[in-house]
C-alpha positions in Angstrom: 7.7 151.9 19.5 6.7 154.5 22.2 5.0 153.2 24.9 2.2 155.1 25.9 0.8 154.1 29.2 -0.6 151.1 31.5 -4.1 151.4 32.4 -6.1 149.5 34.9 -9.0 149.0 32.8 -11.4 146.6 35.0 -11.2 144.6 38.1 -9.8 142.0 38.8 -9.1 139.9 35.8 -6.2 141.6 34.3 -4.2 145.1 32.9 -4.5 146.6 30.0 -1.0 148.1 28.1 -1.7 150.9 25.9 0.6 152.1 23.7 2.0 154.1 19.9 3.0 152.2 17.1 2.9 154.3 13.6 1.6 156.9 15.7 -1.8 154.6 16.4 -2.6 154.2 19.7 -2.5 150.0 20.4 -4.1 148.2 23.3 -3.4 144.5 24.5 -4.5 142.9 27.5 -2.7 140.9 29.9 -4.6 138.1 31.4 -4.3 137.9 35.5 -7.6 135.5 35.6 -5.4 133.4 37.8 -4.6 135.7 41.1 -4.9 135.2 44.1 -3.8 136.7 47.4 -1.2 134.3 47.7 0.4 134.5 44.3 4.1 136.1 44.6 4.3 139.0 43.0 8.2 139.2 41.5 7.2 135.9 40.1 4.4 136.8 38.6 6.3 139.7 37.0 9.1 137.4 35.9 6.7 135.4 34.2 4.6 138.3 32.5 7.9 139.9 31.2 8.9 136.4 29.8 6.0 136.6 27.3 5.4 140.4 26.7 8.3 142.5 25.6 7.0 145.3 25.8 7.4 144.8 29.8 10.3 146.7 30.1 12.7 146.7 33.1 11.9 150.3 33.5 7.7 148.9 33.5 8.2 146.3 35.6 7.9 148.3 39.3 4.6 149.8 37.6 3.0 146.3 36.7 4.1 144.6 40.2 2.1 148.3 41.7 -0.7 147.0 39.4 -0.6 144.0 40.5 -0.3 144.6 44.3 -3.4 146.5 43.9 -5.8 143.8 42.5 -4.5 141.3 45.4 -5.2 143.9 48.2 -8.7 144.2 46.6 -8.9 140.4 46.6 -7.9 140.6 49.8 -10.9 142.7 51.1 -13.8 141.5 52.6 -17.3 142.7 51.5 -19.5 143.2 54.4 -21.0 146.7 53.2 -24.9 147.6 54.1 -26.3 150.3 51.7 -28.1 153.0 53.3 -29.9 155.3 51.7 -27.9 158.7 51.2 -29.9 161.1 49.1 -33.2 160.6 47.6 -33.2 163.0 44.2 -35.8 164.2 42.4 -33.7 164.1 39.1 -36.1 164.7 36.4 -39.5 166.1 36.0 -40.4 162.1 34.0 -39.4 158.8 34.6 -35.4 158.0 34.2 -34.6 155.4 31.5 -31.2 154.8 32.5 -27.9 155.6 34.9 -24.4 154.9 34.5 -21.1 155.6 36.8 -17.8 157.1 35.7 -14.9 154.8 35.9 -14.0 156.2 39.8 -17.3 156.9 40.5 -17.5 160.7 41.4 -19.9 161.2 39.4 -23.0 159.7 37.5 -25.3 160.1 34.8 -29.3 159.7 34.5 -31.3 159.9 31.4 -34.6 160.5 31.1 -38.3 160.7 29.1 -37.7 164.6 29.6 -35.4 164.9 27.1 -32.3 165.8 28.8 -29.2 164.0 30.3 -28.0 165.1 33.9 -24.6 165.0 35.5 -24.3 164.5 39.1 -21.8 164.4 42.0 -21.9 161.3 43.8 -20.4 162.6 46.8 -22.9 165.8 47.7 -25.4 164.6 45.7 -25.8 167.8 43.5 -26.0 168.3 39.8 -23.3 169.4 38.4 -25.0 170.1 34.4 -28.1 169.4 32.4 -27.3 168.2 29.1 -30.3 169.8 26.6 -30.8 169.6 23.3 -32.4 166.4 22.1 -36.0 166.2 20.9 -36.9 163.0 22.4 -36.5 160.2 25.5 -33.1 160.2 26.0 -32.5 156.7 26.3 -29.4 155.2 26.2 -26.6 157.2 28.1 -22.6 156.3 29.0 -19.1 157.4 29.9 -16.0 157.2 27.9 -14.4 154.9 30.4 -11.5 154.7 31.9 -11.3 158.6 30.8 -14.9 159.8 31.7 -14.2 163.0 29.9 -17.1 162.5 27.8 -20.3 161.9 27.4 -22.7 160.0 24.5 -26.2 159.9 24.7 -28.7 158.2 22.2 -32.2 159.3 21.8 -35.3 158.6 20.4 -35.0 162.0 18.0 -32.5 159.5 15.8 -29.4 161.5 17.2 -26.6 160.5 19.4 -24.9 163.8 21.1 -21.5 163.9 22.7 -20.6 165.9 25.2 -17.9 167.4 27.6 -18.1 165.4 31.1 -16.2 168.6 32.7 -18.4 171.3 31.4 -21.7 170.3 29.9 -20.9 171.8 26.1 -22.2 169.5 23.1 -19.2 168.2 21.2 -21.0 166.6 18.0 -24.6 165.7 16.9 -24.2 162.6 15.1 -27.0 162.3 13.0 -28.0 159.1 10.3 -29.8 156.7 12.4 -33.4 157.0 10.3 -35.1 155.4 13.9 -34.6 155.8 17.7 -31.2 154.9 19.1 -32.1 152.4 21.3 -28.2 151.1 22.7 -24.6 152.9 22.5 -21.4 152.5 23.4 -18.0 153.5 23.6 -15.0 151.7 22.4 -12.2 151.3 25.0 -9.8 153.5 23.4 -12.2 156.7 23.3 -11.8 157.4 19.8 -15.6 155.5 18.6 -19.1 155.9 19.3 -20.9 152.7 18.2 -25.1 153.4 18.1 -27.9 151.1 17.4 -31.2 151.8 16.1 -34.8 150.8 15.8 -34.0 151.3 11.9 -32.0 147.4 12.1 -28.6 149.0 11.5 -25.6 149.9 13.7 -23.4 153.2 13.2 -19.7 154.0 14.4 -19.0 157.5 14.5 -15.3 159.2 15.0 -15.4 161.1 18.4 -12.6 163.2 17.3 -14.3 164.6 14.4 -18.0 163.5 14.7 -18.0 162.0 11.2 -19.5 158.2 11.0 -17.5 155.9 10.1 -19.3 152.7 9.0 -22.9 151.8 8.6 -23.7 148.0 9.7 -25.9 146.7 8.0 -27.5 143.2 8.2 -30.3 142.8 10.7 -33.4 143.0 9.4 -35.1 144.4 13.0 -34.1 145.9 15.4 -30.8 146.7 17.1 -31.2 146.5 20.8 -27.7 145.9 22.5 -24.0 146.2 21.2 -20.9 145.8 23.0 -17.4 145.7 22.1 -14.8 143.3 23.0 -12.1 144.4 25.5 -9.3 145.4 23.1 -12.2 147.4 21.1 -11.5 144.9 17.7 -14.8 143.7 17.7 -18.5 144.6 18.2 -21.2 142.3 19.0 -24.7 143.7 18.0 -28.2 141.6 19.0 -31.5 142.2 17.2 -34.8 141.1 17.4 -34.5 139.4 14.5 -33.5 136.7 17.0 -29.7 137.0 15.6 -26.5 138.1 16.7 -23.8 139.5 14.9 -19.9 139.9 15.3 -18.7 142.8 13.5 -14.8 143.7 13.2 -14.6 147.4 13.4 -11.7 148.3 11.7 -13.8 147.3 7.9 -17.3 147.5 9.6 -17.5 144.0 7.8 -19.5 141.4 9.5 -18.0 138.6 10.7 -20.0 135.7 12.5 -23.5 135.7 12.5 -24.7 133.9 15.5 -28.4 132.1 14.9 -29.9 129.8 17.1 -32.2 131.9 19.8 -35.8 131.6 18.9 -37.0 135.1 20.0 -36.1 138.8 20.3 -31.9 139.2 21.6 -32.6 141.2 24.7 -28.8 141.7 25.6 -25.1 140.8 24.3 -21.6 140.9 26.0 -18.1 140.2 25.3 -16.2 138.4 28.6 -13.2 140.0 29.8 -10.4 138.4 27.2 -12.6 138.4 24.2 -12.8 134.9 23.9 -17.2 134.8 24.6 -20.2 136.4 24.0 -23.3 135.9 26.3 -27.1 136.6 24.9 -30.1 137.0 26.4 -33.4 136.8 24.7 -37.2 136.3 24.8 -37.2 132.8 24.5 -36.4 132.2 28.0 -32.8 131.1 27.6 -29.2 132.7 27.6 -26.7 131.3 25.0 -23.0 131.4 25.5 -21.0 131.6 22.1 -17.1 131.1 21.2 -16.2 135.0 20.1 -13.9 133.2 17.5 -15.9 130.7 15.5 -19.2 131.9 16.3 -20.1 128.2 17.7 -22.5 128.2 20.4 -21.2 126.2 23.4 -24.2 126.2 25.7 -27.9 127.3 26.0 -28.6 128.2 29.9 -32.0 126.9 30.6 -34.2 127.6 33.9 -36.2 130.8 33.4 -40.0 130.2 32.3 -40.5 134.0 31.3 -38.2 136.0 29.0 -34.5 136.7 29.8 -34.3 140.5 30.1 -30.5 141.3 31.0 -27.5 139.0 31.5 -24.0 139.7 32.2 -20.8 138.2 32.7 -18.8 138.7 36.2 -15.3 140.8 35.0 -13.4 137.6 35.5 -15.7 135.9 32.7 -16.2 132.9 35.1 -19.4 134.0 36.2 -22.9 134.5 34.3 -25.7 136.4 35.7 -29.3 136.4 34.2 -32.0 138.3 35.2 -35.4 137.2 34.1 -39.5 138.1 33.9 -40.2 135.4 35.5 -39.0 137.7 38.6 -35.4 135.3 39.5 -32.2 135.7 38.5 -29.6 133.0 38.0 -25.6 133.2 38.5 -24.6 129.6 36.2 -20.8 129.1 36.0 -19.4 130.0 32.5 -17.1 126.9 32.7 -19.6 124.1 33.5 -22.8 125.7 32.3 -24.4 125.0 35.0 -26.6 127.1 37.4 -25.1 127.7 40.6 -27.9 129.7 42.2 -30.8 130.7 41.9 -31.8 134.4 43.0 -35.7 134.3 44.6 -37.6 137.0 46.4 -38.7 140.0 44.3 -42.2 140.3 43.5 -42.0 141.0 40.0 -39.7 140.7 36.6 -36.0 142.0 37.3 -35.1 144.3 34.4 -31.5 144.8 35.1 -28.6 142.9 36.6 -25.1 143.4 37.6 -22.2 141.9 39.4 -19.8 144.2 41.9 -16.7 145.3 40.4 -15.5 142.0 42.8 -17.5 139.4 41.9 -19.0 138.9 45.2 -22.1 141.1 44.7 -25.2 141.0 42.7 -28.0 143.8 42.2 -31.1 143.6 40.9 -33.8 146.0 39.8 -36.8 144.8 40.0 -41.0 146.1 38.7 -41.5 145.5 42.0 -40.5 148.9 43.1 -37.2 147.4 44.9 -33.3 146.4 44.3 -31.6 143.9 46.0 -28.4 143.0 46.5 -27.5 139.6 47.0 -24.5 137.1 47.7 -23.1 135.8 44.3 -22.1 131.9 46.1 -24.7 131.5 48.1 -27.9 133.2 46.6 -28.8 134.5 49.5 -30.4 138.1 49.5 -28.6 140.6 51.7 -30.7 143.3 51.2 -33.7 144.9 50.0 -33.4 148.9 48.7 -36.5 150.1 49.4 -38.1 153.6 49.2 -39.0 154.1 45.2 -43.0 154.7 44.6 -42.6 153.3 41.3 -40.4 150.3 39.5 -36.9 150.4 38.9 -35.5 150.6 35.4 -32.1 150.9 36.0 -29.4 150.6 38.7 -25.4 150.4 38.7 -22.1 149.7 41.3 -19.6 152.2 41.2 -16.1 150.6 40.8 -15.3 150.4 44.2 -18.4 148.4 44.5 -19.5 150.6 48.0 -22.0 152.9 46.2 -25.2 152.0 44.0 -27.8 154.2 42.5 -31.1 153.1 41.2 -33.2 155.1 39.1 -36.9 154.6 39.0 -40.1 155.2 37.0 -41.1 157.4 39.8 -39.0 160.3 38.2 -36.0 160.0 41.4 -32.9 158.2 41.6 -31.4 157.1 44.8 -27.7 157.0 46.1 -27.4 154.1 48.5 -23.9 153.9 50.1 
């Protein structure tokens, strides 16, 4: 068995080993959910090597590196203010969406004018103008960790890939027979999974732009997927007030996870596959066991619909934003709400912990972000400066830099 190489893949709850076996590229993860500052390294590698043989000696030096890394990020106290850095006037109609690369040099932002746009975060230029589609370009991503590519999904039915470095279109991928509302990349590189207004979810081969399976199931919508961390799985949500748990090497379904009593507004996977968190229109968030498909608690609070929920990357944290204009953080072990996020002036469309946990940001109808302490609730501050509301915003992994992108055609960099 060759072993390929470690990756880093997200902060700070563990590492991911990639690596050959019949010439298939294999991921598993390593679960580092108990770190701390104080934890002894050596030890810690000891212990790791005990139950992973693939740990080599010869791997050992680069897991303890790995290791060190997360516990000097630990180690480092947020007290970051965001200033504005660049105002851009980014498309000539409003932006649906922006997304980071995995080191954050650069960032994407889709828009109603058809096209996708790459940028550099550091000058604040654009770097390419992805053309080509025949509709809103709606959803958008990077291949991370690589961000060598590109997917976007539009409303003309087609997802496109394309080359991060130079701008060229890789594939169409064509089928959907409705917008493509959601997309995704698994964390291996080598799928595109898309969902559509037409109830079904697609993977396609990003290697040879060929799809791969057809999900089928749903009978509405598809409005969110996600895959698990080791990329086995992929969690679709409809609006047919269902959620589904697909395994993606037969495209067969798995679990299908009823209980919400209005439209599935978002789904995610925590950080060692183990749940899945939903949002929907009924005003609660459900947390579900990945493997059984039970549901293990319904997060109540909000009085308008739940419009985006995520876990922290440790999986001990939940965030919910909501149109009731709050969010919530509740604690994935007890269930129970910890805080309670109050001071926009209208519903919060997106939410989003910092790559360390300690962060929140909002976006907001209200025209603003904020970004708030995740323990105490308190806000920190307010991003200001958009004429129109904010559909999307994002952390770049260092968790230093945020853009917001805006109805009002711009997107900000606040740093």
């Amino acid at each position: 068995m060759k072993l390929k190489r470690f990756l880093l893949r997200y902060y700070p709850p563990g590492i991911i080993l990639e690596y050959e076996k019949g010439g298939n590229l294999r991921t598993k993860s390593i679960d580092l959910l108990d770190l701390s500052p104080e934890t002894n390294p050596d030890q810690l590698v000891a212990e790791i090597r005990q139950s992973e043989p693939l740990i080599t000696e010869s791997r050992a030096d680069q897991v303890k590196h790995l290791i060190l890394r997360l516990q000097e990020k630990q180690g480092q106290q947020d007290h970051h203010r965001f200033c504005l850095f660049k105002a851009l006037q980014a498309h000539i109609l409003p932006l649906t969406n922006v997304a980071f690369n995995k080191s954050g040099s650069r960032f994407i932002t889709g828009s109603y004018d058809r096209t996708c746009r790459i940028w550099d975060t550091a000058s604040g230029t654009e770097l390419h103008t992805l053309e080509g589609h025949r509709n809103v370009v709606y959803a958008i991503a990077f291949n991370n960790p690589y961000g060598d590519k590109i997917a976007t999904g539009s409303f003309d039915k087609t997802c496109k890939l394309w080359s991060a470095e130079t701008g060229k279109c890789f594939h169409t991928f064509r089928g959907h027979m409705a917008e493509i509302v959601c997309l995704a990349f698994n964390p291996q590189s080598t799928l595109v999974a898309t969902g559509s207004m037409d109830t079904t979810a697609k993977l396609w081969d990003v290697e040879t732009g060929e799809e791969v399976a057809t999900l089928t199931g749903h009978t509405a919508e598809v409005i969110s997927l996600s895959f698990n961390t080791v990329g086995n799985q992929l969690v679709t949500g409809s609006f047919d007030h269902t959620v589904s748990i697909w395994d993606v090497a037969s495209g067969s379904r798995v679990h299908t996870l009823m209980g919400h009593r209005g439209e599935i507004t978002n789904v995610q996977f925590n950080w060692d596959c183990s749940l899945i968190i939903t949002g929907s229109m009924d005003k609660t968030c459900k947390l579900w066991e990945a493997v059984g498909g039970k549901c293990v608690a319904t997060l109540v609070g909000h009085t308008e619909e739940v419009l985006d929920v995520c876990f922290d990357l440790t999986g001990q944290l939940i965030a919910t934003a909501s149109a009731d204009g709050t969010a919530r953080v509740y604690s994935a072990a007890t269930h129970q709400c910890l805080v309670k996020l109050e001071g926009h002036k209208g519903e919060i469309s997106k939410i989003c912990f910092t790559p360390q946990g300690s962060r929140v940001l909002t976006a907001s109808s209200d025209k603003a972000a904020r970004v708030w302490d995740a323990q105490s609730g308190v806000c920190l501050q307010v991003l200001e400066g958009h004429s129109d509301e904010i559909f999307s915003a994002a952390f770049n992994y260092e968790g230093d830099t945020i853009i917001t992108g805006s109805k009002d055609n711009t997107c900000r960099i606040w740093r």
